[in-house]
SERO-4910 file (N, C-alpha, C, O; in steps of 0.05 Angstrom, whole numbers):
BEGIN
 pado doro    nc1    nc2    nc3   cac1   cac2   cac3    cc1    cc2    cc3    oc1    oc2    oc3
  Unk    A   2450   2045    691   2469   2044    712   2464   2019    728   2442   2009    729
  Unk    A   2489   2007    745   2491   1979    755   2466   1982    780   2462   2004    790
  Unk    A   2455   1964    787   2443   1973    814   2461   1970    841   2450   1981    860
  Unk    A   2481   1960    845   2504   1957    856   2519   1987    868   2522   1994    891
  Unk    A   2528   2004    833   2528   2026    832   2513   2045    853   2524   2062    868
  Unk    A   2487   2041    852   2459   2065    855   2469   2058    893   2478   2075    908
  Unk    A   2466   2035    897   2471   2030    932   2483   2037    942   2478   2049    964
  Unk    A   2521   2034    927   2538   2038    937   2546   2076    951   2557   2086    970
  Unk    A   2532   2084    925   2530   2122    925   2511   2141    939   2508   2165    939
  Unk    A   2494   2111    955   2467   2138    967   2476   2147    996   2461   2161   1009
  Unk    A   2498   2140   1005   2505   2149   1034   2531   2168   1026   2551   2158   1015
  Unk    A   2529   2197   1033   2547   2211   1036   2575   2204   1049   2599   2205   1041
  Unk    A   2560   2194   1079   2573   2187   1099   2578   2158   1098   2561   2142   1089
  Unk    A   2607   2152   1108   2591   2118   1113   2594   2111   1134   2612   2116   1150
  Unk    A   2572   2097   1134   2558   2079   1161   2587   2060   1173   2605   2045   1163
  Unk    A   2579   2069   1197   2604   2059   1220   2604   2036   1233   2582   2024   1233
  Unk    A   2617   2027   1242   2610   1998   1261   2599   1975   1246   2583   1963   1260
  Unk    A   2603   1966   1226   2579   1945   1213   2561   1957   1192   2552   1943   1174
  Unk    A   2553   1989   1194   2525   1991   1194   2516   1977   1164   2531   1960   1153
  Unk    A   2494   1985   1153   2497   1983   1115   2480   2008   1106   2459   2012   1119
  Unk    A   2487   2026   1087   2464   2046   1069   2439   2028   1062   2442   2006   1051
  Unk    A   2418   2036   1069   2398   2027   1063   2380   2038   1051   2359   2026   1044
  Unk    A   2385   2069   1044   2366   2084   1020   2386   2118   1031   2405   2119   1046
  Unk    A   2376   2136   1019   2399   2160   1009   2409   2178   1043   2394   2194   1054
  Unk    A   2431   2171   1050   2440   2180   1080   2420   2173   1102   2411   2186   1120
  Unk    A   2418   2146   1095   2410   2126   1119   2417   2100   1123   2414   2082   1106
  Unk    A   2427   2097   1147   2441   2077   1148   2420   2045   1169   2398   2050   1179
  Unk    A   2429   2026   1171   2414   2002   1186   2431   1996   1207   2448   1979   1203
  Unk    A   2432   2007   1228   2463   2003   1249   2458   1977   1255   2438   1968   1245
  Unk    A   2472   1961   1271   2476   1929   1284   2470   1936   1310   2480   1957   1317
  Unk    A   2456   1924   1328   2455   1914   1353   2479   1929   1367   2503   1925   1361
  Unk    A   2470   1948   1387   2491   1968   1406   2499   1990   1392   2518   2002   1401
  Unk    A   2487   1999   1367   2498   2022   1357   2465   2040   1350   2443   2028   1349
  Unk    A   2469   2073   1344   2450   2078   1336   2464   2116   1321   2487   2126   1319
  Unk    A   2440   2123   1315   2448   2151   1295   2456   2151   1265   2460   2130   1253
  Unk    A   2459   2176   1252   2462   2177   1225   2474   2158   1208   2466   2147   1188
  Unk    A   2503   2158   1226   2524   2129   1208   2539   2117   1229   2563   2116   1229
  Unk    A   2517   2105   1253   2516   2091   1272   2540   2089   1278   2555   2070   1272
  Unk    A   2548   2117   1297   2571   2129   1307   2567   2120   1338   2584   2110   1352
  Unk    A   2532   2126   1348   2533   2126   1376   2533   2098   1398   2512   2085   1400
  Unk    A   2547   2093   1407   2546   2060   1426   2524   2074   1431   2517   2097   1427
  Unk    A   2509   2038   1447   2490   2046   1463   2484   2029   1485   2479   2005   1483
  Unk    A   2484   2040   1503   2487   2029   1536   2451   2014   1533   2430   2021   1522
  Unk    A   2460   1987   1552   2430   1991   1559   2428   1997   1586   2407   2008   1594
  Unk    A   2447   1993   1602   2434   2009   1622   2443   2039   1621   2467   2042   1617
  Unk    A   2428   2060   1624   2455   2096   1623   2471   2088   1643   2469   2074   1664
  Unk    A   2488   2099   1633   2513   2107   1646   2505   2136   1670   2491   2155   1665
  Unk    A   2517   2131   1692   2503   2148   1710   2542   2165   1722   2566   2158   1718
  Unk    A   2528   2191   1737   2543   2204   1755   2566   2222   1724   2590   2226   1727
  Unk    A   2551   2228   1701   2572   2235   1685   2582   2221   1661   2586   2230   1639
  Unk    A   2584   2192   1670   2597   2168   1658   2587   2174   1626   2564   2184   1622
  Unk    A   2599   2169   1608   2604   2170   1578   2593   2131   1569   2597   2110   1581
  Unk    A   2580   2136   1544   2572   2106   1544   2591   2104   1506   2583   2113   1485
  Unk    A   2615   2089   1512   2634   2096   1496   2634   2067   1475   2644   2068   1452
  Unk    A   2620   2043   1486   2616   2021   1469   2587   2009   1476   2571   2015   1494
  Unk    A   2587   1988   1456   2553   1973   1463   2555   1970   1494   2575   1958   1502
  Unk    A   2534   1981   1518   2545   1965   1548   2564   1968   1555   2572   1951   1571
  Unk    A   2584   1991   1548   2610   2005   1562   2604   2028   1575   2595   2046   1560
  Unk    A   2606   2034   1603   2609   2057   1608   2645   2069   1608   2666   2056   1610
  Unk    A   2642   2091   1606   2672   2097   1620   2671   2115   1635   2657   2134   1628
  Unk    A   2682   2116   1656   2667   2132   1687   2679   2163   1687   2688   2171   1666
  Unk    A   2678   2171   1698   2687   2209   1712   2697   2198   1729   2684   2181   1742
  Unk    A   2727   2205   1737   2749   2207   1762   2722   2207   1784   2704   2224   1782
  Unk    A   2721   2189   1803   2715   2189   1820   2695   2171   1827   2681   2172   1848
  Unk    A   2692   2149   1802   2667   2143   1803   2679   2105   1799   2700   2101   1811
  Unk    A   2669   2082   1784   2675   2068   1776   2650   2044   1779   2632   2049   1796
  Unk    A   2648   2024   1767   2622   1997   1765   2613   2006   1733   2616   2024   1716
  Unk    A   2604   1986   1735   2594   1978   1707   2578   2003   1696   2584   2011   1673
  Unk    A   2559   2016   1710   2542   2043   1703   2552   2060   1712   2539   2081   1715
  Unk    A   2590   2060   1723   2592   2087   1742   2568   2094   1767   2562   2117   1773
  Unk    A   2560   2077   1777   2540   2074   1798   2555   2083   1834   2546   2094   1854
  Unk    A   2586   2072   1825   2598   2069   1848   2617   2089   1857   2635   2092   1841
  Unk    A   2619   2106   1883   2633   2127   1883   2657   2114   1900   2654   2096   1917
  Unk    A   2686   2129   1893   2704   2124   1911   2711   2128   1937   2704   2150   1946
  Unk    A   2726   2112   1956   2715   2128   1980   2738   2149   1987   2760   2151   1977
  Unk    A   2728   2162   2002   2749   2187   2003   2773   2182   2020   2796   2190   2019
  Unk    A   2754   2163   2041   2783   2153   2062   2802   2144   2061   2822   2143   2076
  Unk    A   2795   2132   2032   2822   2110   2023   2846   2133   2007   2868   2125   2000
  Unk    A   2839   2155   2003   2859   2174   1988   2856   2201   2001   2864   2222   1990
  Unk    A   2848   2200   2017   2849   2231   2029   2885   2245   2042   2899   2239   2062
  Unk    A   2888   2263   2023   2909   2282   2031   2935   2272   2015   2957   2277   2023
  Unk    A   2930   2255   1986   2943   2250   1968   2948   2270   1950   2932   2287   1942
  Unk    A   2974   2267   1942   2988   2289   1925   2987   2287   1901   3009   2296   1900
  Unk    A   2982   2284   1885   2999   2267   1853   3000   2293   1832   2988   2314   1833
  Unk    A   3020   2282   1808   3019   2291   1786   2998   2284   1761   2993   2261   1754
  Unk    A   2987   2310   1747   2971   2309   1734   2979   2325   1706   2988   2348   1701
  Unk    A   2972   2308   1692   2997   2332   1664   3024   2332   1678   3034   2315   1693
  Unk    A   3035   2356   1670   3067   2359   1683   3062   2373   1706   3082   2384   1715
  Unk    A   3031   2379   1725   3035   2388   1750   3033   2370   1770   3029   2346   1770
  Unk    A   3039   2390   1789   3038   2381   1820   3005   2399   1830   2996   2421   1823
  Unk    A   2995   2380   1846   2977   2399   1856   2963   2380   1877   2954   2357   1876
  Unk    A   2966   2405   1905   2952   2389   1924   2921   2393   1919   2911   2410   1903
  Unk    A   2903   2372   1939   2873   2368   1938   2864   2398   1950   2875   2404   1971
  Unk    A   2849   2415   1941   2845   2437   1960   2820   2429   1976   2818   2445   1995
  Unk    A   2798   2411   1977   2785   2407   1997   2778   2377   2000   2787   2363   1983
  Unk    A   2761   2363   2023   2763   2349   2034   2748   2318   2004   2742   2295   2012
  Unk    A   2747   2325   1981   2725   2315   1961   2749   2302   1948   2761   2323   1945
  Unk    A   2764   2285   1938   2789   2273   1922   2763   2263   1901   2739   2259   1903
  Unk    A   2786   2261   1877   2763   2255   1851   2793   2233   1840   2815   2242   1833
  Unk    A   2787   2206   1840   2808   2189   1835   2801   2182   1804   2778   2183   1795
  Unk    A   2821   2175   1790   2827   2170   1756   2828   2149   1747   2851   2141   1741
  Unk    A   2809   2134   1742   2814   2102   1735   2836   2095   1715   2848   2074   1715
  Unk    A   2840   2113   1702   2869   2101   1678   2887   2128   1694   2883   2152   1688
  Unk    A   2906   2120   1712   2927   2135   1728   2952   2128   1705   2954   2148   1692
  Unk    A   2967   2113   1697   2978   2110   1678   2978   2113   1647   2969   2094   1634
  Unk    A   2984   2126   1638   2969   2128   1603   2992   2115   1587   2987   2108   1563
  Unk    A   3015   2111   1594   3041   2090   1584   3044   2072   1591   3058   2056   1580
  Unk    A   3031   2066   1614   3034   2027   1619   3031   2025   1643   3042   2040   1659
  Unk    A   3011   1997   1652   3000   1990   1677   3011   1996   1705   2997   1995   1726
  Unk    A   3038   2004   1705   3045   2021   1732   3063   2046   1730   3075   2055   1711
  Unk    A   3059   2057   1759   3064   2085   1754   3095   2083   1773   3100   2069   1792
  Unk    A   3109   2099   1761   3137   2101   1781   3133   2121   1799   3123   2143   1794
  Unk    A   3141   2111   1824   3148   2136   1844   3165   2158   1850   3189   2157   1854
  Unk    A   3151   2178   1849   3172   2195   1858   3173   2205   1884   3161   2226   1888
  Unk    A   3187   2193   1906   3183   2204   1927   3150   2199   1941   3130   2212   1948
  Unk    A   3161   2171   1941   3127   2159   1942   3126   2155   1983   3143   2145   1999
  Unk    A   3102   2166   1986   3102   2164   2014   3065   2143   2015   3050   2138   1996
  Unk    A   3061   2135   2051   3034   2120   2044   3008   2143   2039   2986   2138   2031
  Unk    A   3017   2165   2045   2996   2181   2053   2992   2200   2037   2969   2204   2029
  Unk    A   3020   2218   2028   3029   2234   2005   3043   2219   1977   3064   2206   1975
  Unk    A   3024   2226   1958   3035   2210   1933   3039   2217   1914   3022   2229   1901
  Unk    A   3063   2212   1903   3072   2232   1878   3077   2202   1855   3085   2179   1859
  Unk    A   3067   2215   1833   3066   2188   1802   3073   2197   1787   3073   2222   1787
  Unk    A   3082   2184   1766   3086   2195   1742   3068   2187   1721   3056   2166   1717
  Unk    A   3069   2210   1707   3048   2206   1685   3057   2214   1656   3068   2235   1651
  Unk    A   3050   2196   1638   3064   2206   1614   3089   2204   1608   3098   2184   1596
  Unk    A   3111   2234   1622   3139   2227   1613   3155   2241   1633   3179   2248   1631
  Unk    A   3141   2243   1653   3154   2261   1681   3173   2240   1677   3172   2217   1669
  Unk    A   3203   2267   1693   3224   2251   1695   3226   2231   1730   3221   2242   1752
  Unk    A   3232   2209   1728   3230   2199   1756   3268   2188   1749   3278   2165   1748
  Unk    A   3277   2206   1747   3312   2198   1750   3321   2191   1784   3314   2207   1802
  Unk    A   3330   2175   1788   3340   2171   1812   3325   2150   1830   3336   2143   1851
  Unk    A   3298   2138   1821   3278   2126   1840   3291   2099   1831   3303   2091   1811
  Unk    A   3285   2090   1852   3302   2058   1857   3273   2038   1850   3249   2045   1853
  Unk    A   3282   2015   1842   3263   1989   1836   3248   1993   1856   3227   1983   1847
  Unk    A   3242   2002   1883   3226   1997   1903   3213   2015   1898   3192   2013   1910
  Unk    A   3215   2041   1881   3202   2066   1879   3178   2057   1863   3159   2073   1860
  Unk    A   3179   2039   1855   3147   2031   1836   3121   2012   1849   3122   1991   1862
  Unk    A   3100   2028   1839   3079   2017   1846   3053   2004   1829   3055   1995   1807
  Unk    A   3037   2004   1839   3010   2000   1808   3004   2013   1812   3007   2026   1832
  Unk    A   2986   2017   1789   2976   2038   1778   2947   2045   1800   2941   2067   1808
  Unk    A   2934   2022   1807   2909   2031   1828   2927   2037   1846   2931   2057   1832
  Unk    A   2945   2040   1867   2950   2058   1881   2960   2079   1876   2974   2087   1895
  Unk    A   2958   2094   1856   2968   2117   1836   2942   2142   1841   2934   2150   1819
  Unk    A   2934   2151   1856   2908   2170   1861   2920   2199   1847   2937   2213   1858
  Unk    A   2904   2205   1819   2911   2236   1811   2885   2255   1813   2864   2248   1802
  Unk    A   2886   2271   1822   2871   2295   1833   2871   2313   1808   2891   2320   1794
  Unk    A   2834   2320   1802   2839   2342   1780   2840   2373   1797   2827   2381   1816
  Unk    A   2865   2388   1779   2873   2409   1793   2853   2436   1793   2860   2456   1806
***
């Protein structure tokens, strides 16, 4: 048999990101990756407060948090007593703690208003209908604060 053959067949799984089989379901991951078939990124610094370490040196934060390690919390003052839509609800903050969503838009960099006030804030998300809101009714997406319900 080719030895080409014998290499190609010793990993069940195959190695992700780069990796290469390097003897029977083991793989050699690249720089920022690690595990079986070097599935897992790997942060060098952890990811803190929750935060997910989703590429080499990526965190991606928990609503409420945001910096490079999720190190940094939001402040509350800047969104306190904001309304928004989350999925297809409505739901006010029930205590004084707002937990803000770094990707507030999941269809594109701004969110339309519905009945957008400075204090009380209603967004759309996804495919809520915003029929009737005028060109002035839109905003960006960082001033878009969604509250988990």
């Amino acid at each position: 048999m080719p030895l080409k053959s014998v290499i190609n067949s010793v990993c069940s799984l195959s190695c992700e990101n780069g990796g290469n089989c390097v003897a029977p379901d083991v793989c050699d991951c690249p720089a920022g990756y690690a595990g079986n078939t070097c599935a897992e990124p790997i942060c060098s610094s952890p990811c803190q407060n929750g935060g997910l370490c989703v590429a080499p040196s990526v965190c991606e934060c928990r609503c409420g948090f945001r910096g490079i390690t999720c190190n940094e919390g939001l402040s509350a003052l800047d969104v306190a007593g904001a309304m928004c839509l989350r999925g297809h609800v409505i739901g006010t903050v029930p205590s004084p703690q707002p937990i803000m969503c770094a990707f507030a838009c999941l269809r594109s960099t701004r969110c339309k208003s519905v009945n957008y006030y400075p204090v009380k804030r209603l967004c759309e998300l996804n495919k809520e209908s915003a029929d009737g809101a005028g060109i002035g009714d839109w905003f960006y997406a960082v001033d878009c604060v969604y509250y988990e319900s």
